[in-house]
N, CA, C and O atoms as a GROMACS GRO file, in nm:
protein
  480
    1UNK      N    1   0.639 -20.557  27.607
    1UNK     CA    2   0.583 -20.512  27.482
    1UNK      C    3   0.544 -20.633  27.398
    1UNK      O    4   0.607 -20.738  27.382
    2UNK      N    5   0.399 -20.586  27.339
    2UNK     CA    6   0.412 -20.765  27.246
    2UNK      C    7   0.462 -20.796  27.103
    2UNK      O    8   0.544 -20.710  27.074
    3UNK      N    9   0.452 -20.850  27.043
    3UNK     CA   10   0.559 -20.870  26.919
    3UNK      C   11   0.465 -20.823  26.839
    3UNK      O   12   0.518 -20.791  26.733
    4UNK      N   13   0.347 -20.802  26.839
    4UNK     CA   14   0.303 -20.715  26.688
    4UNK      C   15   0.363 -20.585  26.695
    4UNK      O   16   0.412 -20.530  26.597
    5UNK      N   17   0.358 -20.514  26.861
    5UNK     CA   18   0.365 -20.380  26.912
    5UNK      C   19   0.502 -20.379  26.846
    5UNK      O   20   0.501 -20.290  26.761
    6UNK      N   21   0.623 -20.442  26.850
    6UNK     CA   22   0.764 -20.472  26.838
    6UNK      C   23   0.800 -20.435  26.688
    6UNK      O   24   0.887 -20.363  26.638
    7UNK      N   25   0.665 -20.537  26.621
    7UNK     CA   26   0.711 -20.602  26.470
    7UNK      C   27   0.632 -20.415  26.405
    7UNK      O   28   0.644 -20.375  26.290
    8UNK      N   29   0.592 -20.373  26.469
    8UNK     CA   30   0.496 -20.207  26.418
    8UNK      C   31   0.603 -20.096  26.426
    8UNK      O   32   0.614 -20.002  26.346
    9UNK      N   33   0.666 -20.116  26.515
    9UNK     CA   34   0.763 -20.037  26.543
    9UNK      C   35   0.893 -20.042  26.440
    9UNK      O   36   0.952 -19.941  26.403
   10UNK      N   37   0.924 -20.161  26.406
   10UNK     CA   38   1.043 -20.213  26.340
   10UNK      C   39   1.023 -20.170  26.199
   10UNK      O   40   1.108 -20.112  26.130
   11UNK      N   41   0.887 -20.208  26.158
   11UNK     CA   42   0.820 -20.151  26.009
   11UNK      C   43   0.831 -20.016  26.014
   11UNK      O   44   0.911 -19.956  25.943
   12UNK      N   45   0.745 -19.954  26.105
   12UNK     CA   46   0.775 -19.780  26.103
   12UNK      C   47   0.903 -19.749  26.088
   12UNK      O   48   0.915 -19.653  26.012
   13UNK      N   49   1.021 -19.798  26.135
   13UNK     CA   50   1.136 -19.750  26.123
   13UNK      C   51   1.193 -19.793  26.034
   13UNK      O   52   1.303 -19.741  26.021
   14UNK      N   53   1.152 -19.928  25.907
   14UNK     CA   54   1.246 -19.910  25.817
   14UNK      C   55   1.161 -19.862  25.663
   14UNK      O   56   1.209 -19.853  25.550
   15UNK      N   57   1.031 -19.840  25.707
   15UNK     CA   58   0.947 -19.800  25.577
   15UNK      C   59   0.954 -19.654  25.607
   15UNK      O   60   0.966 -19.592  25.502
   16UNK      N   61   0.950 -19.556  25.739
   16UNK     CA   62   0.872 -19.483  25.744
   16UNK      C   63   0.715 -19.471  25.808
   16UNK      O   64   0.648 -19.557  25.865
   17UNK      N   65   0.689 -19.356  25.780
   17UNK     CA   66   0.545 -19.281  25.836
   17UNK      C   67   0.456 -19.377  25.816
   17UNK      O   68   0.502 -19.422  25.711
   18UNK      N   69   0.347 -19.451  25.843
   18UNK     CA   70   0.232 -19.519  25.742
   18UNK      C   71   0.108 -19.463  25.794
   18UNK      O   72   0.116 -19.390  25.893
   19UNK      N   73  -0.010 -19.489  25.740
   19UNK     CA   74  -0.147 -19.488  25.786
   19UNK      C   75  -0.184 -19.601  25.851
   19UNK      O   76  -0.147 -19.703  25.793
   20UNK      N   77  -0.239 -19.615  25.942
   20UNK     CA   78  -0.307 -19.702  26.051
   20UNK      C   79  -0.329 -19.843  25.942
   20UNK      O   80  -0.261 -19.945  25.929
   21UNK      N   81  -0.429 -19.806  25.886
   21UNK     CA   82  -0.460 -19.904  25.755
   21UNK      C   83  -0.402 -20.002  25.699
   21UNK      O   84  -0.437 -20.118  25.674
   22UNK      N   85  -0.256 -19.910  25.672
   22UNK     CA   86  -0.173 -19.964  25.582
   22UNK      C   87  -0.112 -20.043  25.681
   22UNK      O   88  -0.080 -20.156  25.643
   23UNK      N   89  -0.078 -19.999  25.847
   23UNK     CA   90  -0.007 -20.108  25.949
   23UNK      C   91  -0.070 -20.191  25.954
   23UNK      O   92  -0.002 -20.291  25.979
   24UNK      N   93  -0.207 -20.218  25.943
   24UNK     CA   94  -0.284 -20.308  25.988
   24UNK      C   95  -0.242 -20.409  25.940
   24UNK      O   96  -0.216 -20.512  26.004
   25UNK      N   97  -0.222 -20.383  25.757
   25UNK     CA   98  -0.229 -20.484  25.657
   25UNK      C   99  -0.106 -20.581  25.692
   25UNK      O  100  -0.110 -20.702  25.712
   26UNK      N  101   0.024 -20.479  25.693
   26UNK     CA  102   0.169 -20.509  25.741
   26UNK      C  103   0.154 -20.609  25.843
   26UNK      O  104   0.201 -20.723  25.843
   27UNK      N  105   0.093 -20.560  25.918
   27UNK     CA  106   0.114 -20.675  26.031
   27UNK      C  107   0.012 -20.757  26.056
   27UNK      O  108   0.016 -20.822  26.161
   28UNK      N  109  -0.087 -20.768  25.975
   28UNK     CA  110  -0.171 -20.879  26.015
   28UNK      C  111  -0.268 -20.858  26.114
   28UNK      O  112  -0.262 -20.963  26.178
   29UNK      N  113  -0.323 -20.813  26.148
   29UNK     CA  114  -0.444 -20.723  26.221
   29UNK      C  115  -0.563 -20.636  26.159
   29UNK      O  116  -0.587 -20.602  26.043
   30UNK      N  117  -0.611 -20.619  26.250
   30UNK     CA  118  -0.745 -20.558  26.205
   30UNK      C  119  -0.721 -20.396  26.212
   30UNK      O  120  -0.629 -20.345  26.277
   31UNK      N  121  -0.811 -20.328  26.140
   31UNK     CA  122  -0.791 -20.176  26.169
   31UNK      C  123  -0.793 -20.136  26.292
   31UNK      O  124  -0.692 -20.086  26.342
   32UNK      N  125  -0.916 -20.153  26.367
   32UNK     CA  126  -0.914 -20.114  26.517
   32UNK      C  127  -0.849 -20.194  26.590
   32UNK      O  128  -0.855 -20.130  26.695
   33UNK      N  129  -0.808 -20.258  26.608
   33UNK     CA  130  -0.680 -20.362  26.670
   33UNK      C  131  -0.567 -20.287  26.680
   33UNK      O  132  -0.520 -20.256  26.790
   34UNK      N  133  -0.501 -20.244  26.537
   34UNK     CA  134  -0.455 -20.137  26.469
   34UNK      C  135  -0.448 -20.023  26.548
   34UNK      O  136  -0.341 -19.985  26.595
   35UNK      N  137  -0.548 -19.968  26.565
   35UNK     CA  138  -0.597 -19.809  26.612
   35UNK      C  139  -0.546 -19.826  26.735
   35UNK      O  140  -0.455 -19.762  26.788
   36UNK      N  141  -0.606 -19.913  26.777
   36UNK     CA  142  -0.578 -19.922  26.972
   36UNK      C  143  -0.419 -19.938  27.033
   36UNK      O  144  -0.360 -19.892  27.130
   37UNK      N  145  -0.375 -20.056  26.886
   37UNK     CA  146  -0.220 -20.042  26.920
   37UNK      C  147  -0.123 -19.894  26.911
   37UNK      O  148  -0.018 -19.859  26.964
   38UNK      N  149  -0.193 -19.846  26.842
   38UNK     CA  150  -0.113 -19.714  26.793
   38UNK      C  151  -0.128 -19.648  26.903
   38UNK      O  152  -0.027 -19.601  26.955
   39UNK      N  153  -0.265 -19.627  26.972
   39UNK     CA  154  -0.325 -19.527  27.086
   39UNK      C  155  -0.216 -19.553  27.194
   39UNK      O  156  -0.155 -19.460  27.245
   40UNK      N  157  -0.186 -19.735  27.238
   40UNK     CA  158  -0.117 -19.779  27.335
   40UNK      C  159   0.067 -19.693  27.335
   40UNK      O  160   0.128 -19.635  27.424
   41UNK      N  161   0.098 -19.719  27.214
   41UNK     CA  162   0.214 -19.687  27.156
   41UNK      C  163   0.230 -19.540  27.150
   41UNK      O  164   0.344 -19.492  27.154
   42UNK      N  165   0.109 -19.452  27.140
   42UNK     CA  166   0.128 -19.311  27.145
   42UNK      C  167   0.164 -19.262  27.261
   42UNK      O  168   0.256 -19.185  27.290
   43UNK      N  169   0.067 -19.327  27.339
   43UNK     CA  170   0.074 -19.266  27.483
   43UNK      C  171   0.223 -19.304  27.603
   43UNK      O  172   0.266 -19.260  27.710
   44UNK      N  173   0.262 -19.425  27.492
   44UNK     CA  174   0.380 -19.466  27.576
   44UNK      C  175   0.503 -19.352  27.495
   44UNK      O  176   0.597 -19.330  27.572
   45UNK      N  177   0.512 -19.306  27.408
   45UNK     CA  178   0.565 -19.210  27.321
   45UNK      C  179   0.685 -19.208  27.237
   45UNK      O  180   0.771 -19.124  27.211
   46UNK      N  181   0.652 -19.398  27.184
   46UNK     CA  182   0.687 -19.482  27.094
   46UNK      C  183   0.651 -19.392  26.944
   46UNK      O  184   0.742 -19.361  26.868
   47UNK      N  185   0.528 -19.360  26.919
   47UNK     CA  186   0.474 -19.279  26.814
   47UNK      C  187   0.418 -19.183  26.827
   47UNK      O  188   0.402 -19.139  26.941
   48UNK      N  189   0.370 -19.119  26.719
   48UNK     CA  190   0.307 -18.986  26.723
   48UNK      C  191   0.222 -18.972  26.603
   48UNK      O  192   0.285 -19.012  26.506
   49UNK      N  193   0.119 -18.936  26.575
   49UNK     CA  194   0.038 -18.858  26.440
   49UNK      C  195   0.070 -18.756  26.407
   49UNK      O  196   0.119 -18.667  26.476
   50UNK      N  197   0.050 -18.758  26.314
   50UNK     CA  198   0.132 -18.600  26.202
   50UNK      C  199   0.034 -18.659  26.066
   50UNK      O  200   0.017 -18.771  26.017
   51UNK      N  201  -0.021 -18.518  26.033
   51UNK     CA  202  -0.040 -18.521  25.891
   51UNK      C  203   0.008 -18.530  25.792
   51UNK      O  204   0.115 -18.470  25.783
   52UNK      N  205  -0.035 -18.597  25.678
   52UNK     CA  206  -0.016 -18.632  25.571
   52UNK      C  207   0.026 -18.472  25.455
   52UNK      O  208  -0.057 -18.419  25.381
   53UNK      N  209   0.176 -18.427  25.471
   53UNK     CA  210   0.158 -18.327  25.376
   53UNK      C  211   0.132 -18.320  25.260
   53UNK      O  212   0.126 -18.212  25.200
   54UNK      N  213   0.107 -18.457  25.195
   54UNK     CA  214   0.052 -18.451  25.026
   54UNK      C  215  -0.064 -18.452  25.044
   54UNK      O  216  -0.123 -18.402  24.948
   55UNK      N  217  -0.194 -18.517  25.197
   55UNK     CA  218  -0.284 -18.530  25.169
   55UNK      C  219  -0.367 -18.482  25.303
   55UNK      O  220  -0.380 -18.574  25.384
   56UNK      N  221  -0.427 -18.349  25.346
   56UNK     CA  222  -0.377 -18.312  25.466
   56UNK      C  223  -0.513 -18.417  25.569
   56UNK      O  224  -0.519 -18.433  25.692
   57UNK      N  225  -0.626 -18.483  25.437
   57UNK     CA  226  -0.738 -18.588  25.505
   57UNK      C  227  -0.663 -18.684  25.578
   57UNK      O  228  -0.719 -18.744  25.670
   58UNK      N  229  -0.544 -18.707  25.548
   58UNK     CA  230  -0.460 -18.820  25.609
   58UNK      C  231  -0.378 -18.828  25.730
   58UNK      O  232  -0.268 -18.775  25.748
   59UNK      N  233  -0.436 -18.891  25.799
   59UNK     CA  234  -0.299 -18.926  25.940
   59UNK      C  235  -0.236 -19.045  25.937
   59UNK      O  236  -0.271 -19.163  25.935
   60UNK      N  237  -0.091 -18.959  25.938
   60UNK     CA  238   0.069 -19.071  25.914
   60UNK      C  239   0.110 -19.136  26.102
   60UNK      O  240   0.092 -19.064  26.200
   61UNK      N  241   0.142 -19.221  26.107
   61UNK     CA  242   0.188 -19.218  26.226
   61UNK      C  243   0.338 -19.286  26.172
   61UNK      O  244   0.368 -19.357  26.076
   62UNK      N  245   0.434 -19.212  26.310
   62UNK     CA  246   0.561 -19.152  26.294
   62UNK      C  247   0.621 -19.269  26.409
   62UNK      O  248   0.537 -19.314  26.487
   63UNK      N  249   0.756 -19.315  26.420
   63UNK     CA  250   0.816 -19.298  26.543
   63UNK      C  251   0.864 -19.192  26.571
   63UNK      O  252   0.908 -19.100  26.503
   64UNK      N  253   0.853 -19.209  26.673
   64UNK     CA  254   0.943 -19.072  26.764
   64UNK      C  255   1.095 -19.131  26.806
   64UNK      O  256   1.130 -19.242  26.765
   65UNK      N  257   1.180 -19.054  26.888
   65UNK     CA  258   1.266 -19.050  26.878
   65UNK      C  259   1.301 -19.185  26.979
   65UNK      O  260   1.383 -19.274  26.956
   66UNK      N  261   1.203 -19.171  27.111
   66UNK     CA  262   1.230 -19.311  27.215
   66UNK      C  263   1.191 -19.424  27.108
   66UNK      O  264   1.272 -19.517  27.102
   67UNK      N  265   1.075 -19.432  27.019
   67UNK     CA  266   1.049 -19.524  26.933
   67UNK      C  267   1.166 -19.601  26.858
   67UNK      O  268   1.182 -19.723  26.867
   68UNK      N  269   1.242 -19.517  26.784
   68UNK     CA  270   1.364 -19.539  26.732
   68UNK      C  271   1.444 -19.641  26.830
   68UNK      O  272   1.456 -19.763  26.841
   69UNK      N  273   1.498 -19.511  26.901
   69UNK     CA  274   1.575 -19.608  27.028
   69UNK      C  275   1.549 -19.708  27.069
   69UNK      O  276   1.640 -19.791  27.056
   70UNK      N  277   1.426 -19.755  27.135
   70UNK     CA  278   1.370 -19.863  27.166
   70UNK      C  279   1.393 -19.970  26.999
   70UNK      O  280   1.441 -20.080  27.023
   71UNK      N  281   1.369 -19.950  26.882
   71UNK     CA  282   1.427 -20.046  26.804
   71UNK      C  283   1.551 -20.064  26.789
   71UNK      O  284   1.586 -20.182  26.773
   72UNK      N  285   1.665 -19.953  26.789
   72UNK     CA  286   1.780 -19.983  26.795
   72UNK      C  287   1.842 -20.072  26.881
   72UNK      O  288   1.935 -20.145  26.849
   73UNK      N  289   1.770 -20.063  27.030
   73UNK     CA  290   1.818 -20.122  27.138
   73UNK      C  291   1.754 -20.273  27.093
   73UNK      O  292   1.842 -20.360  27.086
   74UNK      N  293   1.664 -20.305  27.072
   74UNK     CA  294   1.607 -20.436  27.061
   74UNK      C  295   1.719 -20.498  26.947
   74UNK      O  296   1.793 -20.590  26.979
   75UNK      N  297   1.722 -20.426  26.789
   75UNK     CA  298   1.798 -20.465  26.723
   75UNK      C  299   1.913 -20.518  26.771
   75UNK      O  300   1.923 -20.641  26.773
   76UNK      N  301   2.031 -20.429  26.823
   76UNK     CA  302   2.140 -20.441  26.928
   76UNK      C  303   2.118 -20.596  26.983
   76UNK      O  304   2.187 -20.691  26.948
   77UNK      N  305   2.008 -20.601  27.074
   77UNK     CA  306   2.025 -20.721  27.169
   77UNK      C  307   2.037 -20.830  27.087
   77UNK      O  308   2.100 -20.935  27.101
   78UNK      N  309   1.944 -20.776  26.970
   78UNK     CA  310   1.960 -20.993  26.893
   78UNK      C  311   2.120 -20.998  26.804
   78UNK      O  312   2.172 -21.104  26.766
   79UNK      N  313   2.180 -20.856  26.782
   79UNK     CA  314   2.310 -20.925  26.726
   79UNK      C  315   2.368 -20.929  26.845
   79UNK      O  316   2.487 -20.925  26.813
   80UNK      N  317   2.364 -20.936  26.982
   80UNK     CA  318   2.460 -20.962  27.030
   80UNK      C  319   2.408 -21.085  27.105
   80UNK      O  320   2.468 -21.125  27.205
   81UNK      N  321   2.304 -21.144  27.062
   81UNK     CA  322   2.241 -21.267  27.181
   81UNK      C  323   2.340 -21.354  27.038
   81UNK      O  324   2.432 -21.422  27.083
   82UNK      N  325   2.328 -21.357  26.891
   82UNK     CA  326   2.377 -21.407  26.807
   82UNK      C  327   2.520 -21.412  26.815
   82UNK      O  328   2.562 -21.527  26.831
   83UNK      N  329   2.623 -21.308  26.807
   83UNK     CA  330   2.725 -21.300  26.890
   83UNK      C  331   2.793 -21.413  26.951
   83UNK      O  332   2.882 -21.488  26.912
   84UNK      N  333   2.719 -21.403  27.065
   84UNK     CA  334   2.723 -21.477  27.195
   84UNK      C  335   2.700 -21.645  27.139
   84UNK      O  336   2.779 -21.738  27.157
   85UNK      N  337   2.588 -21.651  27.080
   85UNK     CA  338   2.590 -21.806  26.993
   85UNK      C  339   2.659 -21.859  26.929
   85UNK      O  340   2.704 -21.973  26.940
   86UNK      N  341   2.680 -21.764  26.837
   86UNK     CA  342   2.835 -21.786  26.718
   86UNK      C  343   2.957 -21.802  26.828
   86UNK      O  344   3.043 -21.888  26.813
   87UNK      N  345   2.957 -21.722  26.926
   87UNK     CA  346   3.101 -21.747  26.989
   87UNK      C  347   3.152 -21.908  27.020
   87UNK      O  348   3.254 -21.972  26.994
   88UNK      N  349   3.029 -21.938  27.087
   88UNK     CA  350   2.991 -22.112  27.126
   88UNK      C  351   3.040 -22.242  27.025
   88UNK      O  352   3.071 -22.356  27.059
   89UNK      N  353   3.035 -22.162  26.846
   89UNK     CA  354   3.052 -22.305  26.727
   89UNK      C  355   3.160 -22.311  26.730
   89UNK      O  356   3.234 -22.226  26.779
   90UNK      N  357   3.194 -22.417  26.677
   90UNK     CA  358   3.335 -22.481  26.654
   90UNK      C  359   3.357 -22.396  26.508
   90UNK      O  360   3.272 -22.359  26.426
   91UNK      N  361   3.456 -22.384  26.507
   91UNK     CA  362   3.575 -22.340  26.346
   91UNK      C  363   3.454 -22.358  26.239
   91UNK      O  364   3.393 -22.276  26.172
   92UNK      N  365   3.444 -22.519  26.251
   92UNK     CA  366   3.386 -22.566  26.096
   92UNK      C  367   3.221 -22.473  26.063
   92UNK      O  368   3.170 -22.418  25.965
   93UNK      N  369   3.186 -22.495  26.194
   93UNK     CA  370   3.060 -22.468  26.171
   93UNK      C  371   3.026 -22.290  26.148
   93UNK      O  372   2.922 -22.237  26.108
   94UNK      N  373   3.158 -22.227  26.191
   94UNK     CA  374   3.176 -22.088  26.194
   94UNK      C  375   3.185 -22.085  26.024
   94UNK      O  376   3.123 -21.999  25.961
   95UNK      N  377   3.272 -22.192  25.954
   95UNK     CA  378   3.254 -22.179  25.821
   95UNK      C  379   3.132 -22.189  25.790
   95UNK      O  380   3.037 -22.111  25.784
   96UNK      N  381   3.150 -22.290  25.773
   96UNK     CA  382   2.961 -22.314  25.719
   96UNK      C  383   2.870 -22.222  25.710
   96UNK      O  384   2.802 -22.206  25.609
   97UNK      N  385   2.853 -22.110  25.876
   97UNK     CA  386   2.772 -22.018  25.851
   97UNK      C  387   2.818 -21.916  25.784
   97UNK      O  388   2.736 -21.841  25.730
   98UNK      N  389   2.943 -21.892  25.774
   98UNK     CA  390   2.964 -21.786  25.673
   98UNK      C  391   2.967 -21.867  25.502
   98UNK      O  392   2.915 -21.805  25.409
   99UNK      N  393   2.993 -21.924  25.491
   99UNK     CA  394   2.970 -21.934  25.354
   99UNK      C  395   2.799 -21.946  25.325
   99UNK      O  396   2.748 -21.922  25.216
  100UNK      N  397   2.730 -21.984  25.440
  100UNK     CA  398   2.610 -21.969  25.381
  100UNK      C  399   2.532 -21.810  25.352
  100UNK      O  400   2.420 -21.788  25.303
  101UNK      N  401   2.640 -21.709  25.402
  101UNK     CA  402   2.586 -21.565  25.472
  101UNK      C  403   2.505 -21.524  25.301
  101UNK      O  404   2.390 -21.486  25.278
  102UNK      N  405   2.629 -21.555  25.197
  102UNK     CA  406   2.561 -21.523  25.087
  102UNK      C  407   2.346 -21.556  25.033
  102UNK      O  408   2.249 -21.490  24.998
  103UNK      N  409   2.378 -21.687  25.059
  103UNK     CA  410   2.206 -21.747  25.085
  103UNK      C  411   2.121 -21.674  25.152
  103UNK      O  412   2.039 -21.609  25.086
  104UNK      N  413   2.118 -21.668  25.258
  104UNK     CA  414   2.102 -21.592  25.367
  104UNK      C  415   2.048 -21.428  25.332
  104UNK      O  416   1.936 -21.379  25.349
  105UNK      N  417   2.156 -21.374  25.284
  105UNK     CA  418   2.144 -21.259  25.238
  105UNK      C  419   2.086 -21.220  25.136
  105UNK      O  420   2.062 -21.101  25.117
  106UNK      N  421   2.046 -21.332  25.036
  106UNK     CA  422   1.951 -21.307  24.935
  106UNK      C  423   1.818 -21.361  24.956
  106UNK      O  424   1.722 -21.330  24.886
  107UNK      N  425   1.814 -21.454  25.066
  107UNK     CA  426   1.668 -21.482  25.144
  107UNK      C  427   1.620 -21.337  25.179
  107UNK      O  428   1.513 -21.300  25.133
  108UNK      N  429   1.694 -21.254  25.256
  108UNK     CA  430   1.681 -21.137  25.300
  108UNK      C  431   1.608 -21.024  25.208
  108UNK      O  432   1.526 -20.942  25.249
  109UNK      N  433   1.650 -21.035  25.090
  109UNK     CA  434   1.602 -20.984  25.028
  109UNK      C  435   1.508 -20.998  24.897
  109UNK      O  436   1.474 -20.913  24.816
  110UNK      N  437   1.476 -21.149  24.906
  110UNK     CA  438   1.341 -21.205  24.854
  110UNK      C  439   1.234 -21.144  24.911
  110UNK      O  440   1.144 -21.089  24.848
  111UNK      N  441   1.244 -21.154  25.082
  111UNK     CA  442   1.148 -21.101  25.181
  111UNK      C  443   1.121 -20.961  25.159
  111UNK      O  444   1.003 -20.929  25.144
  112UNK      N  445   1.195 -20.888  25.156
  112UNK     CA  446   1.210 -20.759  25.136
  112UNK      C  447   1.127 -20.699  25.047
  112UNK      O  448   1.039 -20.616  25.072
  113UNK      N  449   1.174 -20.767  24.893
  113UNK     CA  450   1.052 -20.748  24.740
  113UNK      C  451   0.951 -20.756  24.809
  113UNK      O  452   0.884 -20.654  24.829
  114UNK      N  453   0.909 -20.898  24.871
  114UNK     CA  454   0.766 -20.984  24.844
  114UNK      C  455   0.714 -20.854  24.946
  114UNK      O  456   0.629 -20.780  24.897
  115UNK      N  457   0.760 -20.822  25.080
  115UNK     CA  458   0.649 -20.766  25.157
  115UNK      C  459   0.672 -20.594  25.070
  115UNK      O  460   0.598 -20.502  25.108
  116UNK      N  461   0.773 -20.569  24.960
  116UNK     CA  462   0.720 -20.421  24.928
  116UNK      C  463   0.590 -20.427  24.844
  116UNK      O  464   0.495 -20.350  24.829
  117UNK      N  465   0.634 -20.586  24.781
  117UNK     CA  466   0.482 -20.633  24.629
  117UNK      C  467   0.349 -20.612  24.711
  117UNK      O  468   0.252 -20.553  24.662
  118UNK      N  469   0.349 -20.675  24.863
  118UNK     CA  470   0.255 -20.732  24.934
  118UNK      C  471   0.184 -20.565  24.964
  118UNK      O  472   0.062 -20.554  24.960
  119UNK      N  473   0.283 -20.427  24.996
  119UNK     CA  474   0.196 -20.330  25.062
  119UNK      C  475   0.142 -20.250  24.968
  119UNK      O  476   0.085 -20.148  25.005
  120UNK      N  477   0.153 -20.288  24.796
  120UNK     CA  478   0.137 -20.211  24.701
  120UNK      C  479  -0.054 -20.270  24.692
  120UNK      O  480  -0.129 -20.223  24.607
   0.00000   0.00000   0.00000
């Protein structure tokens, strides 16, 4: 799978439904770039179209339920490839990264604002 296909999937599942459009923007692509990824992703049955019930001119695309899964499972693998890294540091450096978790965690959510500012 390629990492826009990955990074489309990951957005759908923590924003929700979007319009093609609006993924495009998210991820840096073109509309039909866009379109074709979705088509690829439909047919693999990662997503699905469903109308827009506030706007019925509109098509939302959805994950589906393997969609989900397939991010959970990806999610899964990187805390445990991390895991597996952290297991490797010495004491000190196990500190270090936890006292930095606070930083970290508000980086997290700088990103978070900027790309909700970015889809408005």
């Amino acid at each position: 799978m390629s990492l826009t296909s990955a990074t489309t999937l990951a957005t759908l599942d923590t924003t929700g439904p979007r319009r093609v459009t609006d993924l495009a923007v998210a991820e840096g692509v073109t509309q039909p770039a866009m379109t074709v990824l979705v088509r690829v992703m439909e047919k693999s049955g990662l997503v699905e179209r469903k109308g827009d019930p506030s706007d019925k001119r509109v098509t939302l695309v959805c994950l589906t339920e393997a969609g989900a899964a397939y991010v959970r499972t990806r999610r899964q693998a990187g805390v445990d490839a991390y895991a597996r890294l952290i297991d490797e540091l010495t004491g000190d450096e196990v500190e270090a990264l936890t006292a930095a978790l606070p930083a970290l965690l508000h980086l997290a959510e700088l990103e978070s604002h900027a790309r909700e500012e970015s889809d408005r």
